[in-house]
C-alpha angles and dihedrals in degrees: 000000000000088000106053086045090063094047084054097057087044098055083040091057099048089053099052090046084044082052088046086061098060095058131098115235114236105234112255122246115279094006114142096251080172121128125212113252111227115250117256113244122210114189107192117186113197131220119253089282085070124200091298089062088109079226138076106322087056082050081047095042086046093060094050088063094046088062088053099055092034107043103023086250123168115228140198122176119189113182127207129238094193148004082268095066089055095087100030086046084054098049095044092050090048095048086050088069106247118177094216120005117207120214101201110214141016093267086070094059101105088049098049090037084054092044105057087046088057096043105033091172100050111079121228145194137209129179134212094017132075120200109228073238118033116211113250085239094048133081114193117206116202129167133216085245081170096067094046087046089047090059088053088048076066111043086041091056091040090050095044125114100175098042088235119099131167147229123211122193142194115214116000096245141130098263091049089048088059091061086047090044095045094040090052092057100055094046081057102046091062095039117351081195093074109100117223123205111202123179128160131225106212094229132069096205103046106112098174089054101054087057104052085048084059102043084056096049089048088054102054092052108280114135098170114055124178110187116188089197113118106223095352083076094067086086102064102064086051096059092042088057095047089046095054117103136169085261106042123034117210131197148197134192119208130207142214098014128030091281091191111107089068095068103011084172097048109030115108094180147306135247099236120208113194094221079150110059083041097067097030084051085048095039099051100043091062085055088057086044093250097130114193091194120153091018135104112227110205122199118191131146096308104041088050094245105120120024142135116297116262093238093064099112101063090079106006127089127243099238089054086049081051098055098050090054087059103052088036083075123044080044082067090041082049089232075135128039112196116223126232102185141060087245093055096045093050092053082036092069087043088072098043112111106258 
């Protein structure tokens, strides 16, 4: 009897520690019941200027960084040697599972445009286009280039000697117009008198041939020259470097990044286009599930997207600096509205005081 009461209690034991099993722990007071959130991952492809252009895909190529460091992001850049790599770049950055792709430059549209058909599940981004309808899964990032171009019309026609300054352009389209555009009415605005020569290279890598462009606007009299080129305007510094003498000082104005370091001798100032505080804003409002998807976001002035570089003062007066300031902001009150187009700047010079 003793016995097979003992086997009892055994068998009773191993079913209520069986039953024990089966049973969901309460968390203990004060245990880390957290669970890790997964990293967002950005994938950018860049344009045929790549993230060494010195211009808007290294900006672009900065703010994905800054997601990095800021938010805890993974990254992976793949840049494009030619038009070809835009759709396989694409392809490869979606099936690595990206949780928004960035196509860097308007020459990417129809990719991206393709992309997020393909994948309407996956999010993009493009910057410096907007689609007339923008993809539910696409947010397009454009700049009033016209407004950041308009500040270097001044410093160029405050800086000037020889009342001629010049414009040197990448490919002839609507979105570089708006930086000549821009750039002519504030020359004007400070002397409608001052000539600018403005030519356009076709190409927006061609470094030699935006030398040689320069070279030609220096010699027929130009001593302040803004390009809006990418990596074609590289050579300009080189031939403002190579122009200067003891007796002539000429200069060169960069865009989208500080283009300083390139001609620290010759460099007034850049038109800096903040490519970079545009994808790390998208980007990390995505992150905070605020997605900006079938919208064009637009930075200008105001909104801190375009401005002087940082590094303007090392060549350029004060009263040129001054000046800037001024215009700056009634630019931002709207007491001035900046043209883009041949059209607005022509009724543009109709309002300027005779």
């Amino acid at each position: 009897m003793v016995k097979k009461l003992g086997v009892f209690l055994i068998i009773a034991t191993l079913l209520v520690s069986l039953a024990g099993c089966g049973k969901t722990s309460e968390p203990t007071q004060g245990s880390d019941t957290k669970q890790t959130a997964p990293k967002l991952k950005i994938g950018m492809a860049t344009d045929v200027g790549g993230i060494n252009d010195e211009s808007f895909n290294a900006s672009a190529y900065r703010g994905l960084l800054k997601a990095k460091d800021e938010l805890g992001a993974e990254i992976k850049v793949l840049e494009s040697k030619q038009e070809a790599d835009y759709d396989t770049n694409l392809a490869t950055l979606v099936r690595g599972g990206n949780d928004l792709t960035w196509g860097i430059g308007f020459a990417m549209s129809n990719a991206i445009e393709k992309a997020a058909k393909e994948n309407p599940d996956k999010k993009f981004g493009i910057v410096d286009f907007a689609y007339t309808t923008v993809p539910s899964n696409v947010v397009c990032v454009t700049f009033k280039e016209e407004e950041g171009s308009f500040l270097m019309g001044v410093i160029a026609a405050k800086m000037t000697k020889t009342n001629k300054v010049g414009f040197l352009g990448g490919v002839e389209i609507d979105l570089i117009k708006k930086f000549e555009y821009g750039f002519r009415a504030g020359v004007a605005a400070v002397n409608p008198k001052i000539e600018v020569l403005s030519g356009y290279a076709a190409s927006f890598t061609d470094s030699a041939k935006g030398k040689a462009m320069a070279n030609s606007m220096y010699d027929q009299g130009a001593d302040v020259i803004f390009h809006a080129s990418g990596g074609t305007g590289k050579g300009l510094f080189e031939a403002a470097q190579e122009k200067s003498t003891s007796d002539k000082k000429v200069w060169a104005i960069g865009v989208d990044s500080d283009q300083y370091k390139l001609a620290p001798e010759n460099t007034l100032s850049s038109m800096i286009k903040s490519v970079d505080n545009a994808v790390f804003d998208v980007s990390k409002r995505l992150n905070d599930s605020d997605w900006q998807g079938g919208k064009v976001v637009t930075y200008g002035l105001k909104e801190g997207g375009v401005d002087i570089a940082p590094t303007s003062n090392k060549n350029t007066s004060q009263e040129a600096l001054d000046a800037v300031a001024d215009y700056k902001q009634k630019i931002i009150s709207g007491e001035i509205t900046v043209p883009s187009t041949k059209d607005q700047f022509d009724s543009y010079l109709l309002k300027l005081p005779a």
